[in-house]
N, C-alpha and C positions, 0 to 999 in steps of 0.2 A: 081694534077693540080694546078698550079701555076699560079692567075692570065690569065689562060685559057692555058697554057704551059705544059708539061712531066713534072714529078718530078724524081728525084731517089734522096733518101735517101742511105747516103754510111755510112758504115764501120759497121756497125752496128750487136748485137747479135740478130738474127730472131729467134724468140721464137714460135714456135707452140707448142699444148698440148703433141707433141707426137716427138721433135725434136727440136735442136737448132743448130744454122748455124751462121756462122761468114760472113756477106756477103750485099749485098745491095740489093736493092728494088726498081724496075721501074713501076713508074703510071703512063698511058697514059688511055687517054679518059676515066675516074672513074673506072678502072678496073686496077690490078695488072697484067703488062708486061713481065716483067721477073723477076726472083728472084735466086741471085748468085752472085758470086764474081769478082769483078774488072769489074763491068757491062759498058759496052760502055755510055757515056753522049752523048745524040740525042743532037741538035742544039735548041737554046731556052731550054732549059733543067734547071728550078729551083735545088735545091740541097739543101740539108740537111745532115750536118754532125753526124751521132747517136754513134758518138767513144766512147766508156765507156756507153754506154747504151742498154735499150734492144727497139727492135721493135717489137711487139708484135698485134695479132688482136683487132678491137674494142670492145669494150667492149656491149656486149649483155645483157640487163636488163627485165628479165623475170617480174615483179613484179611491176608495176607502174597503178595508178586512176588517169588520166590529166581532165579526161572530168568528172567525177562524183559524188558526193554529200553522205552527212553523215546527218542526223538530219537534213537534207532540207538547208543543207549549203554547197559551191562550194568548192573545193580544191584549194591553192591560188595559186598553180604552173598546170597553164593548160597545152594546149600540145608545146605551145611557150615558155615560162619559163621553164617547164619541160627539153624537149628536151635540149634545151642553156645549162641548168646547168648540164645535162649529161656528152654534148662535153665537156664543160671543164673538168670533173674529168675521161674523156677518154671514156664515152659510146659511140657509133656511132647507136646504134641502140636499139628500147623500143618496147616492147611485153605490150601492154596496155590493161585492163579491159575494155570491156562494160559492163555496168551494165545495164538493162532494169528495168523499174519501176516492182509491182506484175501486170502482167496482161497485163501489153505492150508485143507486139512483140519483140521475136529475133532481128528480120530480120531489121524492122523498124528502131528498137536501134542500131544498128549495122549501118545501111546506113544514118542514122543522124550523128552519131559519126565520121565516115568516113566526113562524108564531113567537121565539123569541123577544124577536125587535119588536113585536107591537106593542110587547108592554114595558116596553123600554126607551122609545124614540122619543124625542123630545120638540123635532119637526118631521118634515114626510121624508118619506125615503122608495124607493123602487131599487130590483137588482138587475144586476150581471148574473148570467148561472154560468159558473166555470165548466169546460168539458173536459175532463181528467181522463176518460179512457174513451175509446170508440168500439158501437156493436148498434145495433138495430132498437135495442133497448132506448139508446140513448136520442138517437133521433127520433122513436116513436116518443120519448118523455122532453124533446125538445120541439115536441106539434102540439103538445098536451101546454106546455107551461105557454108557449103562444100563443093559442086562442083562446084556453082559457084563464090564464091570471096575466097577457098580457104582457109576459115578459120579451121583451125582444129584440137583447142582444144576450148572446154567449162569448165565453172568451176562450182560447185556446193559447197553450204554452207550446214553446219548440225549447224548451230548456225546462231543468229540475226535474223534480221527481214525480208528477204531470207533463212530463212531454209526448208528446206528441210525431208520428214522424208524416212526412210529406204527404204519403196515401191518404191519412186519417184527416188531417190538416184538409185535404181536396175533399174530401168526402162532408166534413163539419163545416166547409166552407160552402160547400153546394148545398146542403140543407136549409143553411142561413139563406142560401138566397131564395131556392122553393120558398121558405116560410116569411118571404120580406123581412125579416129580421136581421140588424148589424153583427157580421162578427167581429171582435176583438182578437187581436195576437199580442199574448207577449214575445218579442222577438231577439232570441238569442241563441247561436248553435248551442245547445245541449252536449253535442257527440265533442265539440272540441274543447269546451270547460269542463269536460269530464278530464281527458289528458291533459290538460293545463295543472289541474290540480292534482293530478298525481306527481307530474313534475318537479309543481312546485313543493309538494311535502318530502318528497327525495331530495330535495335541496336544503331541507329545511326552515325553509319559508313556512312558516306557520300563522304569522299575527296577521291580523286584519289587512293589511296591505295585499296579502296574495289573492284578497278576492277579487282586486281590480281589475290583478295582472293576469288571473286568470279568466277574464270577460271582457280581452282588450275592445276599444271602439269596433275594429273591422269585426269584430265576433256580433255585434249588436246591426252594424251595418251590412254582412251578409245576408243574415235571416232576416232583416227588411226586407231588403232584395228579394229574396226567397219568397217570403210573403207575399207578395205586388207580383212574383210570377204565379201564383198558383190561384192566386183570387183575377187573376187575368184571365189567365184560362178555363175558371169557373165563372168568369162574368159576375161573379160578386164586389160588394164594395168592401172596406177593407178600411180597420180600425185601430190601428197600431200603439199600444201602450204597456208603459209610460216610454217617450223618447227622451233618451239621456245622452244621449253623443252626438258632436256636429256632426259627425259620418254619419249617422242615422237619419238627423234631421236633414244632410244634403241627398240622402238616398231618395227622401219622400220629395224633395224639391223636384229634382230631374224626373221622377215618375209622374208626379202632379205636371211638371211642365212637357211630356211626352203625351198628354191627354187623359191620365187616369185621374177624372172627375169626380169620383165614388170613394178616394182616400183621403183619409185622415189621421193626422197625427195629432195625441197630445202627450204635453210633458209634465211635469209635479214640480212642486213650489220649491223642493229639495236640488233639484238641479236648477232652479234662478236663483236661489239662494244661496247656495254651500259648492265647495268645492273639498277634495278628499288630498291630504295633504301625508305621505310618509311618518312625517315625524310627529304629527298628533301623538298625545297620551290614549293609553288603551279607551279610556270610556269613552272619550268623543269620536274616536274613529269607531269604533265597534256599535255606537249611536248612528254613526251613519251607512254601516251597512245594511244594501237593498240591490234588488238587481231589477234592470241593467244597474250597474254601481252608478255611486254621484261619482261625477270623473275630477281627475285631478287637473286637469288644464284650467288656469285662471278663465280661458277664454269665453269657455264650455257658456258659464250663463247669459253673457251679452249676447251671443250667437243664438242663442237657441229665444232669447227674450226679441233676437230682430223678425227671427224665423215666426215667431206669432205675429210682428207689424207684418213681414210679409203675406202673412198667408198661410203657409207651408205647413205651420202647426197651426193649430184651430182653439185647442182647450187646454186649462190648466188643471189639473185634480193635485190631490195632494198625497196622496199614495199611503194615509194614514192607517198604519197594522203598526204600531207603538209598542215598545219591550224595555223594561226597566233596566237597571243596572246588573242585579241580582243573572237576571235572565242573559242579557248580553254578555254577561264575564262567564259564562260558561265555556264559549270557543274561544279566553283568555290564549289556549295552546293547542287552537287545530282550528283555525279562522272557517272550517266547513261546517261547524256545528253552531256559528252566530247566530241568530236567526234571523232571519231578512225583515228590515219594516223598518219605518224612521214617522213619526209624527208628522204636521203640517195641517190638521182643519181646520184649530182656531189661529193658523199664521198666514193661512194659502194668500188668503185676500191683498194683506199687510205688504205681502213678499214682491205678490206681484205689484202691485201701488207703488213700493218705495222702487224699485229697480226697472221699472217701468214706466210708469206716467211721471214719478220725480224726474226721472233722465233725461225724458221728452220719447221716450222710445214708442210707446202707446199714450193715445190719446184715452180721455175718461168713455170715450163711445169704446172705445178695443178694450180697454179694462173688463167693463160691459159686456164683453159679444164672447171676449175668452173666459173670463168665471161664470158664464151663467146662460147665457142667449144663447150660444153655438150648440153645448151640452143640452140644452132645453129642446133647442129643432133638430137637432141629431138623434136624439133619443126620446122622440115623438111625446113630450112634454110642452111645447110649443104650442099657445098662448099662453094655457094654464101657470105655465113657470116660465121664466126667463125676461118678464118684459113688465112694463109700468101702462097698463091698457084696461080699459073698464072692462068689465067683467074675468080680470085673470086675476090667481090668488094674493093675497093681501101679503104676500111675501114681500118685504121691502128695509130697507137700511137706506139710516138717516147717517153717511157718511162723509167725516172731516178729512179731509185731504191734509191738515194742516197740525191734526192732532197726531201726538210722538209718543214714542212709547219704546223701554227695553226689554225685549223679549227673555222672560228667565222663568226656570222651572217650577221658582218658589210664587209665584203670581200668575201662570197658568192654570188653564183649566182640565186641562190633561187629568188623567187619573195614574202618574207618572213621574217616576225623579229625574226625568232627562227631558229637554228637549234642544234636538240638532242646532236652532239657532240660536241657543243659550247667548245673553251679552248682546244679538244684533241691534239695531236700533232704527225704526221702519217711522217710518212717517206717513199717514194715512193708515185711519182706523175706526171703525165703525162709534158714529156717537148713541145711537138708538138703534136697534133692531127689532121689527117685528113678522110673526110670526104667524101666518094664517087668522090674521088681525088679532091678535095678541101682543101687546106690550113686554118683552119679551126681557131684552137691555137695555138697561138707562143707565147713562149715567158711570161706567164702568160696574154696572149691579146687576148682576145673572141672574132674571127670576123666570127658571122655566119649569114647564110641568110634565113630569113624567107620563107616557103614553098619550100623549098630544097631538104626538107624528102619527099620520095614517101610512099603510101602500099606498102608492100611485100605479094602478095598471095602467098602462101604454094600448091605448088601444088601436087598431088600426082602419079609422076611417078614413075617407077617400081626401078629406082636407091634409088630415095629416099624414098620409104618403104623401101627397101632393108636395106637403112642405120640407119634408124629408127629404126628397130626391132632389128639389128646389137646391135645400145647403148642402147637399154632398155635392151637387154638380157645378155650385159656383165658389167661384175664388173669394175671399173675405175680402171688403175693402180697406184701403192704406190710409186711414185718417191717422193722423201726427198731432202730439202735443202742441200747440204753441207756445214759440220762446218769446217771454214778457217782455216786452219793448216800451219806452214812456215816448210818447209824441213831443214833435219838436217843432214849433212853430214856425210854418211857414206859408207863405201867401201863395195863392194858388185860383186858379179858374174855379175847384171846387169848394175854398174855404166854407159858406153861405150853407154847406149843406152839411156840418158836423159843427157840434159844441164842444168845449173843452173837455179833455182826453179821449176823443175820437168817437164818440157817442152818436149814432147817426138820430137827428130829430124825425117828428114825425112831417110827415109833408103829405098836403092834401094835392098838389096837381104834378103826379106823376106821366106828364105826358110827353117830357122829353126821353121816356124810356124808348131803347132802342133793342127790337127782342132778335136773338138769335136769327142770321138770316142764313141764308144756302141751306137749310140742315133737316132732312126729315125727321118724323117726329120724335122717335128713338134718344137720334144725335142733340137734338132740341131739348128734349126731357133732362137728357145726361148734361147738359150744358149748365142747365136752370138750375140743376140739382146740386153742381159741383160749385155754381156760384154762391148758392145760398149756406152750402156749408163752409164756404169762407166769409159770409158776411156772419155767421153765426157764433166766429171766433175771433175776426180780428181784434186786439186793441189798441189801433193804429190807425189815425186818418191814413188811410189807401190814398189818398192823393199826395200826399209828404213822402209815402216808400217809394211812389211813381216817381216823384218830381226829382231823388235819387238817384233812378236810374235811367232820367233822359239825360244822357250826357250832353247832347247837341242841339236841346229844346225845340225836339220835333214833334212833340205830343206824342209821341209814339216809343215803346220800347220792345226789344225783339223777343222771340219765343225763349228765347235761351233766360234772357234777361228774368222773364216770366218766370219762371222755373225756379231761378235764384231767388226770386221776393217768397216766394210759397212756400221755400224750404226756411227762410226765416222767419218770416212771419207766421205760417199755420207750421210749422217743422217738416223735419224731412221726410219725404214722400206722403206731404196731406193730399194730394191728391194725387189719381191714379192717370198715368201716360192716356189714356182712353178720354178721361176727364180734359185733361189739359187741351188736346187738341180739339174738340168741343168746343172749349171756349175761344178756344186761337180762331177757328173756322167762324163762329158764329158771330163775333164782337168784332175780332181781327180783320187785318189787308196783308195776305200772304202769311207772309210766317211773322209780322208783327200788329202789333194792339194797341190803338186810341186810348189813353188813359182816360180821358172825358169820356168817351161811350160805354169804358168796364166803368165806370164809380157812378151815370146813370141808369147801367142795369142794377149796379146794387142797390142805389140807393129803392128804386122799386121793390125788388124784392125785401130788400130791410124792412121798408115800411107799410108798405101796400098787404101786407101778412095774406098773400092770394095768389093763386097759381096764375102765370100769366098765362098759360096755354090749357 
């Protein structure tokens, strides 16, 4: 909406987690109209040209404290400044903390909280109700915020001044599951970063540094552990945040790969981005304390950025509870009274983009599925938010992958003199954003309006359990960037069927296609599926990377060989082991494949735009 008008965005690549379309985009009344090509322009009709860029859903931020306090001090970006600085880095929508004091009501904290943000949100927002102490109380006002406002995940700490012990942990974690609702864990011993840091102030370790050492990786990787036992033997599913250590992220890997379907991990844009270094100056290390801490191992964000291609972690939030200078140089001389929180709403996007999809590490579909889609079906938001589909909300960013930009405090949207990634420099970054069909960012120009954001209650109909238990129980897929390669001429059985730079023409008699054979329908689907997302990315006549790797011009190259083209051409791991022998089985003779009968299936599916089965 435009100034109260239709919008349609033209030309543009429509990116969802699971699909991408060359096509345009109609917003009427805060809701997506239609979604397709050469779309009719209504009368009054705004317009937005997204030619060479992608359009992509908002960005959904699982991980933000607007309303809540550290050491008896505010966070300087509440739910007005928060929100603002989201829109601009392409969020549309924030999954915020209540935190209750020890001893306050859920319920109470909850419908305070609530009415602050309403008139301060600048897109929608739903929460998290933190559970800070355990009684009967608490689980009758965690049946109350359930059915009726809708809320339905809770989080629980095993560390800080909210912890939690094992008993209470089973009992908050049985509740969650009576009430189908996700729990959240923050997961870190408690009992042994208590003696760490007595320790280390006997030692005289006081600066920022000790609060690493005293919350080493195995300390974040035990109470994982911990965690995935006690929500085993409550049969709940189990929601781990934020993960900051490869020990952490390998804990949930072997749990995930020992059959627990119901977990999920995510991490914050703070750990893809930063790493915590000794010799920093006080402001920039005491900027980046948060716990779990950002760890100092250079390794820590590649790892944890493969850990989302794989799978293993699911979502990125950005962990934003922001504390100025003033505030942070207060534990100048006792690193326990920092206050925990580091910025990232208007950078989450940015962070993940340049260190991610620049790399080749996620594809623009995994971009996609970890800022926005996952969070959306996990936290029963799914159509409504997360996806680019007629009738879900008009939530959408017109995003340049190509546009740069240096992250600095003085040109942020922050309501703040610091921010962690001060100097970085990210490539990819939202050109327009809009906002429950409002025109929202142009241009680098913020025009939002305050109390705009609604609540979103979470409700629980049977689609959406349905979908819910759908993505906790399956594994994300491995689509990979591809690495741009220029075509090199060469003659071939299929020349006749691509134009210059690998362009597949349209062809009207697709009757040399050859469809998947031996494979029930399942293997057949999966086959179709995994070919069309390599014809929807290569750009590369497919007959020139073949003709490569037939070393001994048999028309045939082996499944190994297979394997090596997909990891260049579509990157590594675009398609998933399950996928590949699909197409080995269905195209294939043994463990090798007819280059003429794979580049007749594509050319089908490229062109024929129709399911063959």
């Amino acid at each position: 909406m435009l100034n109260g008008h239709p919008l349609l965005i033209r030309n543009g690549t429509i990116v969802n987690a699971d699909s991408t379309l060359m096509g345009d985009v109609l917003l009427m009344n805060g809701k997506i109209a239609d979604v397709g090509r050469e779309i009719e322009q209504p009368r009054d009709c705004g317009v937005i040209d997204a030619k060479g860029k992608y359009v992509i859903p908002g960005g959904l931020d699982t991980n933000t404290l607007l309303e809540g306090e550290s050491n008896g001090m505010r966070p300087k970006d509440d739910f007005y400044h928060g929100t603002r600085a989201g829109v601009a880095g392409g969020t549309t929508m924030v999954i915020d903390l209540v935190l209750p004091r020890q001893g306050e009501s859920p319920l109470g904290a909850f419908l305070d909280w609530k009415n602050k943000s309403e008139k301060k949100a600048v897109c929608d927002f739903t929460a998290h109700v933190g559970i800070t102490w355990w009684g009967p109380q608490v689980a009758q006002d965690m049946e109350t915020l359930a059915t009726q406002y809708g809320v339905l995940s809770f989080k629980m700490f095993m560390a800080g001044e909210n912890m939690m012990n094992d008993s209470e942990l089973y009992n908050a974690f049985k509740t969650c599951e009576r009430l189908k609702c996700v729990p959240l864990v923050h997961a870190e011993n408690g009992m042994i970063i208590k003696e760490n840091v007595a320790d280390l102030l006997k030692k005289g370790i006081s600066g920022p540094e000790g609060h690493g050492l005293a919350r080493s990786e195995n300390i974040e990787a035990e109470a994982t552990n911990r965690a995935c036992v006690i929500a085993e033997n409550v049969g709940s599913k189990l929601y781990v945040s934020p993960v900051m250590s490869e020990s952490a992220a390998g804990m949930i890997s072997l749990w995930k790969k020992a059959g627990n379907s119901g977990l999920v991990g995510e991490t914050i844009a703070a750990a893809l981005g930063m790493t915590f270094s000794p010799g920093m100056d006080y402001d920039k290390a005491a900027a980046l304390i948060t716990s779990p801490p950002v760890r100092s191992s250079s390794s820590t964000p590649g790892t944890l950025m493969m850990r989302l291609a794989g799978g293993d972690l699911a979502i990125v939030g950005s962990g934003n509870c922001s504390y100025d200078r003033a505030q942070k140089g207060i534990g100048k001389n006792n690193f326990t009274l920092i206050p925990h929180g580091v910025n990232g709403l208007e950078d989450r996007m940015s962070i993940v983009w340049t260190y991610g999809v620049e790399t080749g590490i996620l594809s623009p579909q995994q971009f996609v599925a970890v800022t926005s889609k996952n969070a959306a079906q996990i936290f029963n938001l799914y159509p409504k938010k997360g996806c680019i589909s007629v009738g879900s909300d008009a939530d959408i960013v017109v995003w340049d992958g190509r546009l740069e930009k240096v992250i600095s405090s003085r040109t942020h949207h922050h309501n703040n003199d610091v921010n962690i990634f001060e100097g970085v420099k990210v490539k990819g970054n939202p050109d327009h954003v809009i906002v429950k069909g409002r025109l929202c960012y142009s241009d680098r120009e913020l025009s939002t309006v305050k109390g705009w954001g609604e609540f979103v209650p979470r409700g629980q109909s049977q689609q959406q359990q349905h979908q819910q238990q759908q993505v906790m129980e399956t594994s994300y897929q491995n689509i990979s960037t591809p690495i741009p390669m220029e075509p090199t001429p060469v003659s071939s059985p299929c020349d006749d069927l691509t134009k210059p730079g690998g362009d597949y023409l349209e062809q009207t008699d697709v009757s040399g296609f050859i469809e998947p054979k031996t494979l029930n329908f399942q293997e057949k689907r999966c086959a179709i599926e995994a070919m069309k997302k390599i014809c929807s990315r290569v750009n590369l006549t497919l007959a020139v990377i073949f003709k490569n790797y037939d070393k001994n011009g048999s028309s045939e190259i082996s499944k190994a060989d297979f394997q090596i083209i997909l990891s260049k051409v579509c990157g590594v791991s675009a398609l998933s082991n399950r996928e590949i022998d699909a197409i080995v089985k269905g195209y294939g003779t043994g463990d090798s494949i007819k280059y003429v009968d794979f580049l007749r299936a594509c050319e089908y599916l490229f062109c024929a735009k129709r399911q063959p089965y």
